[in-house]
N, C-alpha and C positions, 0 to 999 in steps of 0.2 A: 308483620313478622311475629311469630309465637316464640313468647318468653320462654325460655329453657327452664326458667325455674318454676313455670307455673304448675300449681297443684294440677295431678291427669282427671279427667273425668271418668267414671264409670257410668257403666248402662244399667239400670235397675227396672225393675216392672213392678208395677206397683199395683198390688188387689184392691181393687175398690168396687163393691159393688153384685161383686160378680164377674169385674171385669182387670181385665191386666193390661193398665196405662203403661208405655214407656218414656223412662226418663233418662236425665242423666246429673248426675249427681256428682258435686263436685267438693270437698274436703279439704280446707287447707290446715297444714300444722296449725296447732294451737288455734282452732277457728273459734272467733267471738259468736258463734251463733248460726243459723242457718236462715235463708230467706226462701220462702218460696214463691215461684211466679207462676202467675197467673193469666195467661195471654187471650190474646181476644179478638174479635174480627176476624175470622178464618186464621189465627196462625199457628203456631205448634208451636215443639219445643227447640224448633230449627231455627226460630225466629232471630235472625241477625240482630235486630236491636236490642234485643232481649239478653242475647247471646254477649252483648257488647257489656250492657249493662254487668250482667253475672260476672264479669273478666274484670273488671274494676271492683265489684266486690271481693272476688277473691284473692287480687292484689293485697289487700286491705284485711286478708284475714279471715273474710267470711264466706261460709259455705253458703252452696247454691244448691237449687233442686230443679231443676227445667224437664219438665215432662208435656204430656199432650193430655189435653182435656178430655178430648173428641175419641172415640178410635176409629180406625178409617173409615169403617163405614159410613161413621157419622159426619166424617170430614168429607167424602163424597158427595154426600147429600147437601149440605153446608155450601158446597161452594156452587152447587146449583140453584138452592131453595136461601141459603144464609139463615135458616131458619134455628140453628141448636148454637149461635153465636150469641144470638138475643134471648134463650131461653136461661135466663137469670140464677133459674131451681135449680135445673139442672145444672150448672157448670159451678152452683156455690153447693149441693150437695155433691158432687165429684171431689171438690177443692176441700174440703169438708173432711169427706173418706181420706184424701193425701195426707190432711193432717195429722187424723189420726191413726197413719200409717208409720210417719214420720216419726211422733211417738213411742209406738211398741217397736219400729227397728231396729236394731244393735247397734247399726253406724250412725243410727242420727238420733237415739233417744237420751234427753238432758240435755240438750238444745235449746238453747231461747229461740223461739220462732219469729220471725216476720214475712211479711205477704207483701209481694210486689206485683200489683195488677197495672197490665196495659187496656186501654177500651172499655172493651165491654167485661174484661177480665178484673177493672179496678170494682165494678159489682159485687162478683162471686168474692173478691179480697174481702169485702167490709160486712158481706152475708156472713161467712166464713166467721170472720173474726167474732159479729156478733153471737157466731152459735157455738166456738170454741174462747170464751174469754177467757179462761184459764191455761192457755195454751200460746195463743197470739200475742206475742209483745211490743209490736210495729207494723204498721202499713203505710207503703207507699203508695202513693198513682202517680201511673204517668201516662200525660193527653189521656185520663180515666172518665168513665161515664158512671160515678158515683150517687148520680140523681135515679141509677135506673133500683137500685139498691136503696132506696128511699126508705121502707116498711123494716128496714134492721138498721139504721142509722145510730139511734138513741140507744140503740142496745150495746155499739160499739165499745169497748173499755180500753184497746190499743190506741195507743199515741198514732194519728194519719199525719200524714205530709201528703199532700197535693199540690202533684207540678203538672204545669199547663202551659205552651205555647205561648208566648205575650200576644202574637196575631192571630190564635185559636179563638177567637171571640165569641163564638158561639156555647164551645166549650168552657171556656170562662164561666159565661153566665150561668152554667149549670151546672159547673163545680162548686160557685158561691152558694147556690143555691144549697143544693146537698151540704156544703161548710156549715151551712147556721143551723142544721137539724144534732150536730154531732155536738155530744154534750163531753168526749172526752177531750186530752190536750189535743191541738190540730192546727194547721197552717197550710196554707194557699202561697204556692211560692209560683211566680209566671217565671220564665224565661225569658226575658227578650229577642226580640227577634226571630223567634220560634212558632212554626206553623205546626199543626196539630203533631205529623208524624217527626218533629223535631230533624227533620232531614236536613237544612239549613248547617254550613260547617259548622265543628265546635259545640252546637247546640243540645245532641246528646250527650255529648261528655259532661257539661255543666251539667243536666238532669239528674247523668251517672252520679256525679259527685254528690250532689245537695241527698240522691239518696242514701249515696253511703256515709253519710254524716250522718244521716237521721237514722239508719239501722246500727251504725256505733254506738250511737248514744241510747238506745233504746234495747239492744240486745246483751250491750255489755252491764244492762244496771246502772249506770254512772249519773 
């Protein structure tokens, strides 16, 4: 059932590149900050988990930015080839461009930023942040592939939180991995009982939560 008192989304298009991403952007009074996500694996800015996540932040006060990486074209191709899902450059120089879109915008510029990547989307989050560190003030992952993002790790200066499935095992081991390269504050938090897409009841709301503690704290300064 949709909260009557929840802040509305707007539809925004956003230049990047040459190109006009659609998003949707969401505002609440008095927002602590904005986060924006990063999705990955073939998904967009439809993404029901994603979509879930954003709805408990803005509960909480903080704006959201949900747009598409891809544009159709490319999401076409993608969901034949999967090929511009793993293409790392491209989707953290797109995430890149949103930043510093998010910036010069009227409704969203003086914003503390954070980046919330799903997949392959927790890459372009930590490229990103390494290439705007004056801009990024939190990253999340969640079930992220933070290892694929290797080569802008150290460069990191946003506080990460990484959440992984406790029965994601595989993911696990290569979020530890990518963990030990990151020289800023950072934490590996599992979920229990949680298989990579956290579909398991109950198990993305916990994720939802532990992120939006970590963009509280990380957005509001405190």
């Amino acid at each position: 059932m949709t909260n009557p008192n929840s802040p509305t989304s707007i539809d925004v298009s956003i230049a990047v590149e040459g190109l006009s991403l659609p998003g949707f952007l969401t505002v609440p009074e008095q927002s602590k900050g904005l986060v924006v996500f990063a999705h990955g694996s073939g998904s967009s800015r439809f993404s029901q988990r994603n979509r879930f996540v954003a709805e408990i932040l803005n509960e909480a006060g903080v704006a959201t930015l949900l747009f598409d990486l891809l544009t159709p074209e490319e999401e076409d191709i993608d969901q034949r080839t999967r090929e511009f899902r793993f293409d790392i450059d491209l989707l953290t120089e797109r995430l890149t461009g949103v930043i510093d879109w998010v910036c010069r915008n009227e409704a969203t510029a003086g914003f503390s930023i954070g980046l919330f990547g799903a997949s392959t989307g927790a890459a372009a989050a930590l490229g990103a942040a390494a290439a705007r560190p004056d801009s990024v003030a939190a990253v999340v992952s969640r079930g992220g592939r933070p290892d694929l993002a290797l080569p802008h790790l150290k460069k990191v200066k946003a506080p990460t939180l990484l959440i992984v499935g406790g029965e994601d095992t595989i993911v696990i081991e290569l979020n530890q991995q990518a963990a030990e390269q990151l020289l800023v504050e950072h934490r590996l938090e599992l979920v229990p009982g949680a298989t990579h897409l956290f579909e398991e009841a109950g198990k993305l709301k916990q994720a939802a939560k532990l992120a939006r503690n970590w963009f509280l704290h990380y957005l509001s300064g405190s």
